[in-house]
Each structure stands twice: as C-alpha cells, then as structure tokens.
DRENVEXMAR-309362 format. One line per 8 residues: number of its first residue (from 0); their letters; for each residue x, y, z of N, C-alpha, C. Coordinates in nm, 4 decimals. Layout:
N
NUM	a	X Y Z X Y Z X Y Z  ... .
This chain:
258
0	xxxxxxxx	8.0522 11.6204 10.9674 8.1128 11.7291 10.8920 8.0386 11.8613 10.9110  7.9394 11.8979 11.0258 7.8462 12.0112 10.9827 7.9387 12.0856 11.0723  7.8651 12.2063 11.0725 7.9320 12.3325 11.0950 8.0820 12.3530 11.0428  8.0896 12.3263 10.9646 8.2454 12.3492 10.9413 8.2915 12.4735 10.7946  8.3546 12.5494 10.7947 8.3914 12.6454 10.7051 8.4901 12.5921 10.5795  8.4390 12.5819 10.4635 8.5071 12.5479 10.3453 8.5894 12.6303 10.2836  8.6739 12.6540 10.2437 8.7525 12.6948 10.1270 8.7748 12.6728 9.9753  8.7436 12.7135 9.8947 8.7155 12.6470 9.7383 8.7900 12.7483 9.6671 .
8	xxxxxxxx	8.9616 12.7046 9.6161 8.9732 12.8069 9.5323 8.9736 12.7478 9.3580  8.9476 12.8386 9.2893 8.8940 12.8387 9.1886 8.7725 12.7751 9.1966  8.6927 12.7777 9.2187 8.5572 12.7308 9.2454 8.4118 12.7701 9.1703  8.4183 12.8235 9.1304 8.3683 12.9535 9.0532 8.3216 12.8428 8.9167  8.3982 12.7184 8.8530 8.3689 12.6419 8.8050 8.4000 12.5653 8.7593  8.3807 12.4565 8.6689 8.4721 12.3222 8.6516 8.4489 12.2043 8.7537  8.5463 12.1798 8.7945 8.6292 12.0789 8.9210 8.5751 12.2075 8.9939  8.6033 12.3070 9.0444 8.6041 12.3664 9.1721 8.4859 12.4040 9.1705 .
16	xxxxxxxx	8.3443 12.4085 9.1062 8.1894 12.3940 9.1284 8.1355 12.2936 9.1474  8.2250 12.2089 9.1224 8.1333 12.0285 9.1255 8.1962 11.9946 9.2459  8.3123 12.0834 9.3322 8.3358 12.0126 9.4443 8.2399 12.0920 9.5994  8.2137 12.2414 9.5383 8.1173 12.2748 9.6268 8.0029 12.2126 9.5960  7.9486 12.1765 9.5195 7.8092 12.1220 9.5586 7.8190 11.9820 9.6000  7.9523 11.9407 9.5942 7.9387 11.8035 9.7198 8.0057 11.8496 9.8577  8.0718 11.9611 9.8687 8.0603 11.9859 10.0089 7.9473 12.0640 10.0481  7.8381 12.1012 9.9717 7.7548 12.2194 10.0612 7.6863 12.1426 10.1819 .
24	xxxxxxxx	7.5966 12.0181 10.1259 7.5232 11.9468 10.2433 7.5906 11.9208 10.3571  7.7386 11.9528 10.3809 7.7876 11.9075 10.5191 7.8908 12.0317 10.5747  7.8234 12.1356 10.5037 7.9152 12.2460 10.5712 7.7813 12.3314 10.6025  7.8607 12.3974 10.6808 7.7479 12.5131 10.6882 7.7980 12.6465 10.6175  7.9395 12.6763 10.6179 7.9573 12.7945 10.5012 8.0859 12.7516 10.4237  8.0507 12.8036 10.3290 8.1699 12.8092 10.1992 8.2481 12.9200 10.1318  8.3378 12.9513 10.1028 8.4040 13.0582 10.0563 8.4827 13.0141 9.9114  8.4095 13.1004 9.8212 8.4701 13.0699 9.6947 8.5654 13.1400 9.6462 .
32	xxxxxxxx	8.6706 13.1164 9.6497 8.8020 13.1888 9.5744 8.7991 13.2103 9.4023  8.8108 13.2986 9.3347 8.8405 13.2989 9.2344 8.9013 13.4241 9.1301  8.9691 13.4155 9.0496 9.0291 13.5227 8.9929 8.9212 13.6399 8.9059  8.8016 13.5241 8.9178 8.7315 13.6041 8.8208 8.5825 13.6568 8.9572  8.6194 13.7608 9.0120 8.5534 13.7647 9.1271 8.3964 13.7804 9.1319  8.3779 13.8160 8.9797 8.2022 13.7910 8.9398 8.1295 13.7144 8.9379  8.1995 13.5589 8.8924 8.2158 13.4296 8.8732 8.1781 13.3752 8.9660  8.2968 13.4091 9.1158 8.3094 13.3773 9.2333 8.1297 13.4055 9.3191 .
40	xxxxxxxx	8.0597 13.5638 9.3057 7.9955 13.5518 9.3427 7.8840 13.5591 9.3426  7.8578 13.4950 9.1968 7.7160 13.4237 9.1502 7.7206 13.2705 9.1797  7.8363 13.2268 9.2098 7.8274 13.0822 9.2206 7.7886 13.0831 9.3913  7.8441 13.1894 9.4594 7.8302 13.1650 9.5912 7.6355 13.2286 9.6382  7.6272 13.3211 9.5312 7.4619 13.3264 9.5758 7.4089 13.2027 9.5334  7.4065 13.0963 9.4223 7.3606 13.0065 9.3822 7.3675 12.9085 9.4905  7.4904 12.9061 9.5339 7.5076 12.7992 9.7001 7.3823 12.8228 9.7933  7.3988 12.9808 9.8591 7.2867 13.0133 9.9223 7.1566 12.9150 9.9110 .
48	xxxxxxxx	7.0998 12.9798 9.7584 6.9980 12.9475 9.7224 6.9520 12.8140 9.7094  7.0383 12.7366 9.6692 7.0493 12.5700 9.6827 6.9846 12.4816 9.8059  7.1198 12.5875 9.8994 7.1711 12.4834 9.9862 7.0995 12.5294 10.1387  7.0886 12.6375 10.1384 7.0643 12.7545 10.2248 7.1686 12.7673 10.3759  7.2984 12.7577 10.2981 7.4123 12.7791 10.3932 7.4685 12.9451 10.3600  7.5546 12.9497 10.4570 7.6002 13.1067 10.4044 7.7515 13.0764 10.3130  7.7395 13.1324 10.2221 7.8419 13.1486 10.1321 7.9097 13.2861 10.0819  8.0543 13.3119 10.0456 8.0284 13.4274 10.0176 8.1603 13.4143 9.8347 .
56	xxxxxxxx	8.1609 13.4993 9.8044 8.2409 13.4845 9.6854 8.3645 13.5939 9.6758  8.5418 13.5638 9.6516 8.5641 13.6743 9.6330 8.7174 13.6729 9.5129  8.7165 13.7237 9.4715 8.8099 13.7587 9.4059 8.9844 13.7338 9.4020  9.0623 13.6671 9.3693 9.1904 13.6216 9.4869 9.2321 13.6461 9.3232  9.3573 13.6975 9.3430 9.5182 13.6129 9.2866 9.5819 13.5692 9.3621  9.6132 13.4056 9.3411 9.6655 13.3192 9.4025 9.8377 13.3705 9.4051  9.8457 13.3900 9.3359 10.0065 13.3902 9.2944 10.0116 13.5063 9.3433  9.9494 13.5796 9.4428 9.9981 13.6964 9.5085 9.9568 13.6701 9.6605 .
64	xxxxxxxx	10.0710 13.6286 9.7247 10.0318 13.5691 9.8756 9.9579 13.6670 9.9866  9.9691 13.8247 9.9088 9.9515 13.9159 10.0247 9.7552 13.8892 9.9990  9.7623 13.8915 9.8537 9.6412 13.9079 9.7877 9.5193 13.7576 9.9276  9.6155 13.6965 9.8722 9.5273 13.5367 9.9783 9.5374 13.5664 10.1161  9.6007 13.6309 10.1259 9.5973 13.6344 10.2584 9.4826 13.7424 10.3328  9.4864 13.8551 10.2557 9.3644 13.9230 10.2936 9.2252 13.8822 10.2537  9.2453 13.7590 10.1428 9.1402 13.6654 10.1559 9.0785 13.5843 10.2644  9.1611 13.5195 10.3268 9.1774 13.4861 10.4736 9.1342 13.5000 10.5519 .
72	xxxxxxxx	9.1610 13.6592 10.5403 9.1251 13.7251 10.7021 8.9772 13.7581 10.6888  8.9038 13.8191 10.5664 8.7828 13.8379 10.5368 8.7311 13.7154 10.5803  8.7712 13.6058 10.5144 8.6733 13.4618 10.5426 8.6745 13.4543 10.7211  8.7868 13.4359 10.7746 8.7839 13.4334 10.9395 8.6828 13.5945 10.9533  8.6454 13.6783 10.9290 8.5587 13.7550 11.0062 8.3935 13.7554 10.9734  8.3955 13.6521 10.8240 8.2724 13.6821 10.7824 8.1744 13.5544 10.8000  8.2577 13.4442 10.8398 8.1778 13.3012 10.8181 8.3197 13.2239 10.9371  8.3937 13.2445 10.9612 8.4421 13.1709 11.0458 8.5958 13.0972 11.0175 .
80	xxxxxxxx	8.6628 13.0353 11.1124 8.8132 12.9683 11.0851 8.7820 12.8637 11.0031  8.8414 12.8670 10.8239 8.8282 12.7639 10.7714 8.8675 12.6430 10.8256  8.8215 12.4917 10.8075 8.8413 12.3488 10.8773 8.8583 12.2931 10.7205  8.8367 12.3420 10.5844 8.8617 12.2540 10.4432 8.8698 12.3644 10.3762  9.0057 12.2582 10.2840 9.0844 12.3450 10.1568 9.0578 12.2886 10.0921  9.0252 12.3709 9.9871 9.0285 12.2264 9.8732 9.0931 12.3567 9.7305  9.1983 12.3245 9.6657 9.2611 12.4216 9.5381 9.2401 12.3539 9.4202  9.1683 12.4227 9.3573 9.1325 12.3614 9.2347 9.1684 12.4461 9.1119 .
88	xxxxxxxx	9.2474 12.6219 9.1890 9.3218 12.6932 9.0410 9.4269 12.6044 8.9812  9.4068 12.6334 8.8375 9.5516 12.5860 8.7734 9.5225 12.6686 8.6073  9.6034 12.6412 8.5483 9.6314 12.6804 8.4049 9.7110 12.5639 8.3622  9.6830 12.5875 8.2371 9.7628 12.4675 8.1476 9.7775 12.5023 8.0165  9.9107 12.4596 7.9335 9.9768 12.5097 7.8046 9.9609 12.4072 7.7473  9.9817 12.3982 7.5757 10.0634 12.3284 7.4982 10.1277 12.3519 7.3837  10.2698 12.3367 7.4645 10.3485 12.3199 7.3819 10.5113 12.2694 7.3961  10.5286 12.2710 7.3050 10.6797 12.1601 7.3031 10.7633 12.2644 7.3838 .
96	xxxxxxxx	10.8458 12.1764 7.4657 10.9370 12.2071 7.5933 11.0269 12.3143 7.5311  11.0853 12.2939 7.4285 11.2338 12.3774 7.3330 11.1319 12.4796 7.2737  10.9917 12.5066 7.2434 10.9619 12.6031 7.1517 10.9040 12.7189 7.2798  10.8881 12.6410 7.3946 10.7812 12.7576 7.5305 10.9587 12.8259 7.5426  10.8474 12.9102 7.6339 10.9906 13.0286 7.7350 10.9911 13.0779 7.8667  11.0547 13.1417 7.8838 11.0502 13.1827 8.0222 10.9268 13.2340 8.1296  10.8534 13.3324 8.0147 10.6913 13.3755 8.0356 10.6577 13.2442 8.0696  10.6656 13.1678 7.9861 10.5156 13.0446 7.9961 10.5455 12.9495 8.1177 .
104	xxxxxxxx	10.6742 12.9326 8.1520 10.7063 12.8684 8.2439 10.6748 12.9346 8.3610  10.6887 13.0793 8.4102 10.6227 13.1341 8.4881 10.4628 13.1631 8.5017  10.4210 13.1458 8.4097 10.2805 13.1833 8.4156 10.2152 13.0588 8.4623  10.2971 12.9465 8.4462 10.2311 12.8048 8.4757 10.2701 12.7881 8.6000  10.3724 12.8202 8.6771 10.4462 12.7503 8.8192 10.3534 12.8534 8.8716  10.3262 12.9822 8.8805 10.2935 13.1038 8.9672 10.1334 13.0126 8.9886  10.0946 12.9976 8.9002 9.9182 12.9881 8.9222 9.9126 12.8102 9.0253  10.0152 12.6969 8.9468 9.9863 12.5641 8.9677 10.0905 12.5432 9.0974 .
112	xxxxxxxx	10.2149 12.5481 9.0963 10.2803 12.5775 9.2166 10.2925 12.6754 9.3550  10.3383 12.7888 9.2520 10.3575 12.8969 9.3927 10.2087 12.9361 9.4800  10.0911 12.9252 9.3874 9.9601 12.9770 9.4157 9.8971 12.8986 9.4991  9.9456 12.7277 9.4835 9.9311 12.6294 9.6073 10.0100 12.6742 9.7216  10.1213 12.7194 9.6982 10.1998 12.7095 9.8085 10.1328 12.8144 9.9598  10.1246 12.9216 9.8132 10.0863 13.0254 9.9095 9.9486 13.0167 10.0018  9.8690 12.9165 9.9375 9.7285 12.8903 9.9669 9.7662 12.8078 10.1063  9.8263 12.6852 10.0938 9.8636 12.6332 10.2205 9.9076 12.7181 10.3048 .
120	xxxxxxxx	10.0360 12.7728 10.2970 10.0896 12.8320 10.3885 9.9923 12.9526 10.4985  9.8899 13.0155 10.4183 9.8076 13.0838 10.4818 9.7226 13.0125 10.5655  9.6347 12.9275 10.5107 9.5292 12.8465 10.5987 9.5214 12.7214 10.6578  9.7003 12.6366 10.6334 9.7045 12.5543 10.7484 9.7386 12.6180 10.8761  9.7785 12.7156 10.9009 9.7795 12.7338 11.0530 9.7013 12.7494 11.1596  9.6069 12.7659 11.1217 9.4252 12.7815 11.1993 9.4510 12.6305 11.1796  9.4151 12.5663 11.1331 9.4272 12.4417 11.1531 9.4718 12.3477 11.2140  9.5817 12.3920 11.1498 9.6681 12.2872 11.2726 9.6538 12.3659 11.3869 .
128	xxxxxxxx	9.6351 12.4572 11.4744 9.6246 12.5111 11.5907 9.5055 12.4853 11.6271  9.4004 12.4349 11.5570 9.2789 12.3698 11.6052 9.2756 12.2063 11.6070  9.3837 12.1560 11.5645 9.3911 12.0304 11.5367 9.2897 11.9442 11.4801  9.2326 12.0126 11.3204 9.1284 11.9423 11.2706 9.1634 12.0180 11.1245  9.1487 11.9348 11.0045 9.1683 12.0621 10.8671 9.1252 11.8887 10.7636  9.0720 11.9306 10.6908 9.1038 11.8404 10.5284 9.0935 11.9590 10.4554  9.2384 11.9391 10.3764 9.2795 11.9623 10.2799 9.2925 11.9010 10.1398  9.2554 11.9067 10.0623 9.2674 11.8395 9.9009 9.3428 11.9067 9.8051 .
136	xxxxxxxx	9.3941 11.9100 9.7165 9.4853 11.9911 9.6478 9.5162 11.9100 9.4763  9.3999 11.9492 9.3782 9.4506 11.9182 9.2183 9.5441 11.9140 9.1577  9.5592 11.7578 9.1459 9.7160 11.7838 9.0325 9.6881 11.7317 8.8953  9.7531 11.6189 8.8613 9.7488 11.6008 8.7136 9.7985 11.4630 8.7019  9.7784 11.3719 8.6858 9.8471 11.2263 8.6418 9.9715 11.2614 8.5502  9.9826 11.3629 8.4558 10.0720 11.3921 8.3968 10.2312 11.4478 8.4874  10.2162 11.4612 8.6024 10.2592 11.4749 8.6933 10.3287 11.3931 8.7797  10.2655 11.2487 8.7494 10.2881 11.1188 8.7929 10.4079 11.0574 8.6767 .
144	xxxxxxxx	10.3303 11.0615 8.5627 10.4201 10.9992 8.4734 10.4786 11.0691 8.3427  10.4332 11.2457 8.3203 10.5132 11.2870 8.2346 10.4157 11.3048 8.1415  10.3632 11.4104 8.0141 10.3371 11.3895 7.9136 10.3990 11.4825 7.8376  10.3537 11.4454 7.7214 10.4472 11.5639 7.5580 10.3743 11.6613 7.5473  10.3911 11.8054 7.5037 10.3704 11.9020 7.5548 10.2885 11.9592 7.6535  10.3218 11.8900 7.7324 10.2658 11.9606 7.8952 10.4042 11.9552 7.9782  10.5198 11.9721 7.9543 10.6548 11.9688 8.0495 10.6256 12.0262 8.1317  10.6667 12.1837 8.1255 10.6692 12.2278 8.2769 10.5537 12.2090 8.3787 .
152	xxxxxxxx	10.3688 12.2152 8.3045 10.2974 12.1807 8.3662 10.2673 12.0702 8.4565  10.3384 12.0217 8.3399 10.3673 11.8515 8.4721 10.4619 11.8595 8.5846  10.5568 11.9968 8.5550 10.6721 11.9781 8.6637 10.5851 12.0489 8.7986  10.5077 12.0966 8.7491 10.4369 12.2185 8.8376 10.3470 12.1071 8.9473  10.3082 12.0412 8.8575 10.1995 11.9080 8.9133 10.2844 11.8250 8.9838  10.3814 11.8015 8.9191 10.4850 11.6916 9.0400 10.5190 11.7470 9.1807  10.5462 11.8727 9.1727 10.6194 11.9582 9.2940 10.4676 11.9346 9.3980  10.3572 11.9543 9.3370 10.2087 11.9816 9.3947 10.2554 11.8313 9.4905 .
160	xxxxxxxx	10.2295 11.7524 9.3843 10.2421 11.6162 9.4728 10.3433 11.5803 9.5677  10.4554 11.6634 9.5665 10.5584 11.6082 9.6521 10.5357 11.7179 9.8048  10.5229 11.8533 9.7636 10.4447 11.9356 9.8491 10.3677 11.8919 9.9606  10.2718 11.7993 9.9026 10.1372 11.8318 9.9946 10.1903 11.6603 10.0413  10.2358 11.5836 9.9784 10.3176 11.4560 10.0706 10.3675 11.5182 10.1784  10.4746 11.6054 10.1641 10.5487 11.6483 10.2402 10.4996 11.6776 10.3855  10.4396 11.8064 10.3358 10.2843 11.8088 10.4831 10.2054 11.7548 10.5648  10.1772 11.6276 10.4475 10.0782 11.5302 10.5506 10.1698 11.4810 10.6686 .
168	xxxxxxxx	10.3046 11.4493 10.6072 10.3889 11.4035 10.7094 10.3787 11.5101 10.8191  10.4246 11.6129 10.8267 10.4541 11.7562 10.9236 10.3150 11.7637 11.0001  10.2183 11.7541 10.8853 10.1175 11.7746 11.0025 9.9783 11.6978 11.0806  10.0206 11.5384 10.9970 9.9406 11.4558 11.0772 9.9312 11.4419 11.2346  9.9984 11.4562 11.2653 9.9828 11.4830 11.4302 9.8971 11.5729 11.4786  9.8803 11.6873 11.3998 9.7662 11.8076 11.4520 9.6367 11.7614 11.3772  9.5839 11.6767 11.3207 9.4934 11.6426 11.2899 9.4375 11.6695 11.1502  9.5549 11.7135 11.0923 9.5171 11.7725 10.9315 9.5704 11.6563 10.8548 .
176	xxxxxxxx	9.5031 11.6230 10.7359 9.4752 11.5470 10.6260 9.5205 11.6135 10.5147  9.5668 11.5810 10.4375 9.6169 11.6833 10.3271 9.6148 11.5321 10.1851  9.5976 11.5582 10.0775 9.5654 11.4654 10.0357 9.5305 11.5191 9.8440  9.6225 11.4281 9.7243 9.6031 11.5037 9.5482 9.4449 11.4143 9.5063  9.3855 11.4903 9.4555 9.3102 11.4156 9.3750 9.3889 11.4701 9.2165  9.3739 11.3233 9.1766 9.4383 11.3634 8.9943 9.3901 11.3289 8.8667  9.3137 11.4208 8.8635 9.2218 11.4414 8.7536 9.2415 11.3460 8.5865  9.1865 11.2749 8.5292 9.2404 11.2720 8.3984 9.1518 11.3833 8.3392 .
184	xxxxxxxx	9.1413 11.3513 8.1700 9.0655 11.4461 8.1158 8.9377 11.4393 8.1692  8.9259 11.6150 8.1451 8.7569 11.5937 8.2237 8.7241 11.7416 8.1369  8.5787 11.6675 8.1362 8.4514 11.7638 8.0106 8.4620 11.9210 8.0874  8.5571 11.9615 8.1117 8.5176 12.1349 8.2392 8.5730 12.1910 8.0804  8.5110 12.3649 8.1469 8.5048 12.4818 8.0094 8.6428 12.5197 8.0413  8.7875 12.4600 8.0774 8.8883 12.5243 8.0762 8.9528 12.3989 7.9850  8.8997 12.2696 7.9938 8.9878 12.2188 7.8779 8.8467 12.2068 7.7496  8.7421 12.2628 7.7022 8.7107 12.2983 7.6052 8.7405 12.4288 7.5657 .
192	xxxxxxxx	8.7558 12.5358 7.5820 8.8601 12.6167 7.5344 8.9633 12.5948 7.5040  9.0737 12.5057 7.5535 9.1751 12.4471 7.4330 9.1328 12.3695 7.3941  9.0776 12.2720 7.3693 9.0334 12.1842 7.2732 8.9638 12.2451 7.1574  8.9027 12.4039 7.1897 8.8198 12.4773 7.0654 8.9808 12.5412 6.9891  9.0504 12.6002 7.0839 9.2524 12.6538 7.0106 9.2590 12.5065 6.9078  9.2891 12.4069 6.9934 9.3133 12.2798 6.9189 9.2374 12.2920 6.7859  9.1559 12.2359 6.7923 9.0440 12.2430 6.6842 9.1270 12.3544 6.5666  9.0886 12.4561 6.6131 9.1520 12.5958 6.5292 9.2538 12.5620 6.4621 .
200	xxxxxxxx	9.3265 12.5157 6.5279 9.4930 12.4947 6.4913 9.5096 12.3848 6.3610  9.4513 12.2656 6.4609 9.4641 12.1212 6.3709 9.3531 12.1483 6.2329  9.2426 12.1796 6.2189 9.1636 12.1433 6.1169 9.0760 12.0496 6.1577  8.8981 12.0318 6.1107 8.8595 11.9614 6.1600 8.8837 11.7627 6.1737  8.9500 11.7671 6.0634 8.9441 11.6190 6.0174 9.0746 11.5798 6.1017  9.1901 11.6361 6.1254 9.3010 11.6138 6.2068 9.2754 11.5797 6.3669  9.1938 11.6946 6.3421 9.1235 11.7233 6.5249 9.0433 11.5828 6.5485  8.9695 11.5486 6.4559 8.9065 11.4238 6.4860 8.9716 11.3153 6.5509 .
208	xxxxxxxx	9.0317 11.2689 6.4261 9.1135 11.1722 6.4459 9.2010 11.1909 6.5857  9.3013 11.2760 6.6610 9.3105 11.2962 6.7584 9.1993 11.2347 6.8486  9.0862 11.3287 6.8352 8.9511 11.3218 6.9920 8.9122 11.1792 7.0021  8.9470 11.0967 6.8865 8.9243 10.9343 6.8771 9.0574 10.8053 6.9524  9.1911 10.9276 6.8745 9.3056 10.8399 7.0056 9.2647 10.8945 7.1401  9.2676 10.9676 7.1536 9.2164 11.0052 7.3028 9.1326 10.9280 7.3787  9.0375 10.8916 7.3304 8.9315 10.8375 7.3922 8.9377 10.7299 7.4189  9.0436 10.6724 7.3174 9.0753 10.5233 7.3269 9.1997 10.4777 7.4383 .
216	xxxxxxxx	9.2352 10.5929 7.4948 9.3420 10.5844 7.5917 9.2728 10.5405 7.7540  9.1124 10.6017 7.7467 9.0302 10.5435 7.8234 8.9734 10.4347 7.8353  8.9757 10.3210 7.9504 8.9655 10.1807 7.9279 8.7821 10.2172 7.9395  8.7397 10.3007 7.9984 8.6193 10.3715 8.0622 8.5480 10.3723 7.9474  8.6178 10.4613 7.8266 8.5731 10.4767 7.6727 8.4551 10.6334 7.7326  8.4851 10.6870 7.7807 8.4820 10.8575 7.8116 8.5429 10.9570 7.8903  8.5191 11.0527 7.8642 8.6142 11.1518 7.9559 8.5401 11.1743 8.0556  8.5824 11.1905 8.1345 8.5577 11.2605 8.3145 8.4629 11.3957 8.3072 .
224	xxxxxxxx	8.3937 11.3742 8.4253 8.2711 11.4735 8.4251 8.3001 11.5720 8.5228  8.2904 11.6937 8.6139 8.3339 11.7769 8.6872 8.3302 11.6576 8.8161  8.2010 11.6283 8.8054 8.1176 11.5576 8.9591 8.1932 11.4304 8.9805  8.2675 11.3590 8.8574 8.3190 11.2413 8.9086 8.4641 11.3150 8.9881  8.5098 11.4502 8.9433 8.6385 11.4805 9.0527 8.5231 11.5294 9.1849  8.4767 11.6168 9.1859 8.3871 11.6347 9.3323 8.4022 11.5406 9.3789  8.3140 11.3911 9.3361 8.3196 11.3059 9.4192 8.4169 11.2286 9.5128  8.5039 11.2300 9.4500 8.6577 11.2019 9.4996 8.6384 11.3357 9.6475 .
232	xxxxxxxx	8.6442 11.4686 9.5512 8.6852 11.5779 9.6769 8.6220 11.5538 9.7600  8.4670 11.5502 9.7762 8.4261 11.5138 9.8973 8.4163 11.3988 9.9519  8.4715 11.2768 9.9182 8.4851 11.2251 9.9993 8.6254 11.2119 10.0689  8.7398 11.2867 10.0045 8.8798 11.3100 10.1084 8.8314 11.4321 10.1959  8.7227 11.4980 10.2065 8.7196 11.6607 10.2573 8.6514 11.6017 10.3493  8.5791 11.4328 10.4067 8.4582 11.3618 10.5350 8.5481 11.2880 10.5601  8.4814 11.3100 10.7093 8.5588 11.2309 10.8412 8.5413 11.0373 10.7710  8.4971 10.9766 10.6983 8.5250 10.9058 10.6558 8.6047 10.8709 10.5795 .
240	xxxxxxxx	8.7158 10.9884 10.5686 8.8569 10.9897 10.5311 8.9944 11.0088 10.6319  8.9103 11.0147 10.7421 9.0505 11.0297 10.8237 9.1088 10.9972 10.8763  9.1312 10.8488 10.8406 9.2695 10.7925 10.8365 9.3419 10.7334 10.6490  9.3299 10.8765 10.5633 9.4137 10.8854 10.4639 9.4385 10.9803 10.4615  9.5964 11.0146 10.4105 9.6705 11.1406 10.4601 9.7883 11.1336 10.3432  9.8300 11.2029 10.3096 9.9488 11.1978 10.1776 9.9387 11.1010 10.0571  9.7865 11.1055 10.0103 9.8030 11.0023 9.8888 9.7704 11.0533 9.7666  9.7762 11.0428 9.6713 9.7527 11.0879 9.5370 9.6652 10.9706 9.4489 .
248	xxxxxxxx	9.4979 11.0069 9.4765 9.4004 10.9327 9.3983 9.3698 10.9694 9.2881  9.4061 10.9209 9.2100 9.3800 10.9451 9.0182 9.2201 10.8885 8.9879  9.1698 10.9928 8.9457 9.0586 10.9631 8.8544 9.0333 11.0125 8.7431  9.0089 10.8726 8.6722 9.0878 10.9217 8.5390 9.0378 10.7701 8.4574  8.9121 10.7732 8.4792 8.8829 10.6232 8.3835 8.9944 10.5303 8.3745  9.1092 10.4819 8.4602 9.1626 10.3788 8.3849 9.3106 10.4086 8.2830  9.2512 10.5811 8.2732 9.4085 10.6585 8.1522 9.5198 10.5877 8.2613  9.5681 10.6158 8.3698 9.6589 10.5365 8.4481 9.6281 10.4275 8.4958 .
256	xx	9.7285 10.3324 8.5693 9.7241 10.2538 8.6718 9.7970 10.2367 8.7531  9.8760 10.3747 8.7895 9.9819 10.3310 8.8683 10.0072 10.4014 9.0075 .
C-alpha cells in the first residue's frame, strides 16, 4: 500500500479521523476534506507530526461538485493522483417522516447522497485510467433495513448502497474496488451532539431509560468506537482486500445480522 495518495472526506473527525490514522502507516500522503476547513487542517498537521507523511487539509462543500472538484485538482498538484477514497461526510435528523419537510429532506440527500455522488464522479477517473483505486463509502444499517425517524436518511443511505454496488460492477475491470462500511451506533461527537438535543428534549430520566433500550439492542452490550469503523476502512482501503468489491460490511456489534 505505500506510496499511494489518500482521500478522507470528512475526516477532520469521528469515523473520518479514526480512518486516517489507520491509513497513515501505508500511505505516504493524505488529503483531508472537510467543511470545517480549520478542522481539516489541524488534523492534517497532526498526521504530519505522527506519521511523518505529507498531508494537507482543505475545506470542501461536498454538495457543491464545482467546489470538489477544485478540491481535486489542488490534491493532484500538491501530493499526487489520489489511489483511495474513503467518504465519511454525512448529516443525520430526527424526526417523524409526516412532521420533516422539504428543507430537511434536502439538507440530508445534498450532504449523504448527492455529496457522494459528486465525490465519486470526480476521483474515480484517475483511477480507473490508472487501473488501481479503493474506494470505501459510509452508510448506515438503517439503510439496509429502515428505521423510525431516520426516513429519508435511510433513503439517502440506501441509494449510497445501491450507488457504489452499481460501480463496483462498471468498474471492476479497471482495477477499482469500491466497497459500504455500515456503521451502527458509534461514540463520534456528531452523534453526541444529538444525543445532548435528545437529552434536552426527553428529560433526564426518559433519556435514560431510552440509552438502556439502546444498548440492549447490542448483543456486544456497547456502542462502537471511531477505530472499530477505521478498522473495517482500512482494511477494505489494503491490497488484502482485493478481491472484495460491491459489499456492504456492517459494524455494528451484532445491532444487525443480515
């Protein structure tokens, strides 16, 4: 896996910091995507400093294809033709399907759908014209089988999964891998910020009782850590993955089995 140029969007933290520090040891540079472009590049001096690869950090809205794309071109002049994707932006709502609206349904497809789309569409083509790429791409088990107030988010997550199926087919022949990791709950500061809304909302003693069914939905009996999704990412992002191509690996203690 060495010399090879990474891609990390949303990376900056969560899932998308726990998956660069399992790709740093086998890349030699990384490029961190993120909306919050400050974010982006303190995490990428921290790489440096770690790892002592070159990294750089920058600023993207996903959901603006022109925006990624001049992301792109910076990364090809500053560190080289990315060879790994890995998308780890998303957003997530809750609330009941009949009470959301039109806003919320857009604000969720633009970041979890269109913002994948656009992400592929830019940086598989170096790829496949080099005939070498792993790609990874975050979805949601809820995606798989549906949950109550997460509708459209899940629809956003299903399309992800049928998407990047779609691709592996189109572009296994050029040597690209494309491949969901699907998260269950996991301890990152984007689902403790709703869980602190939650909290707010429910009251503490309500909220409890909740964080206790929850937990019990895990055969594991805890929630997911950033590093147990990394681990997954890097190992679909090494050549000891390449012969898997269009699959959707859930990790997720056990919350699924299917």
């Amino acid at each position: 896996m060495s010399k090879r140029v990474a891609v990390v969007i949303g990376g900056a933290r969560g899932i998308g910091w726990a998956s660069c520090l399992r790709l740093a040891p086998s890349c030699d540079s990384i490029a961190i995507l993120d909306v919050d472009g400050a974010r982006a590049e303190r995490a990428a001096c921290e790489l440096k400093e770690r790892f002592g690869i070159r990294a750089m950090g920058l600023s993207v809205d996903v959901t603006v294809k022109e925006k990624v794309a001049a992301a792109r071109e910076k990364i090809a002049d500053a560190l080289g033709t990315p060879k790994v994707l890995v998308n780890c932006a998303a957003l997530v709502d809750d609330k009941r399907f009949l009470e959301s609206t039109e806003a919320d349904w857009d604000r969720i497809l633009s970041v979890c759908l269109y913002g994948t789309m656009n992400a592929l569409h830019e940086f598989l083509p170096a790829m496949s014209a080099e005939k070498y790429g792993r790609v990874v791409c975050l979805a949601s088990d809820s995606g798989k089988i549906g949950q109550a107030k997460l509708s459209y988010y899940a629809a956003a997550k299903g399309a992800v999964i049928a998407l990047v199926k779609s691709l592996a087919q189109e572009l296994g022949r050029d040597g690209v891998t494309l491949n969901i990791v699907s998260p269950g709950a996991t301890n990152t500061e984007m689902r403790n910020e709703r869980e602190d809304s939650l909290r707010a909302q429910m009251g503490e003693e309500a909220y409890e009782r909740r964080k206790k069914a929850v937990l019990k939905a895990y055969p594991l009996g805890r929630l997911g850590e950033p590093d147990d999704i990394g681990a997954a990412v890097g190992f679909l992002c090494s050549d000891d993955a390449s012969w898997i191509t269009g699959q959707t690996l859930s990790v997720n203690g056990g919350f699924t089995m299917a």
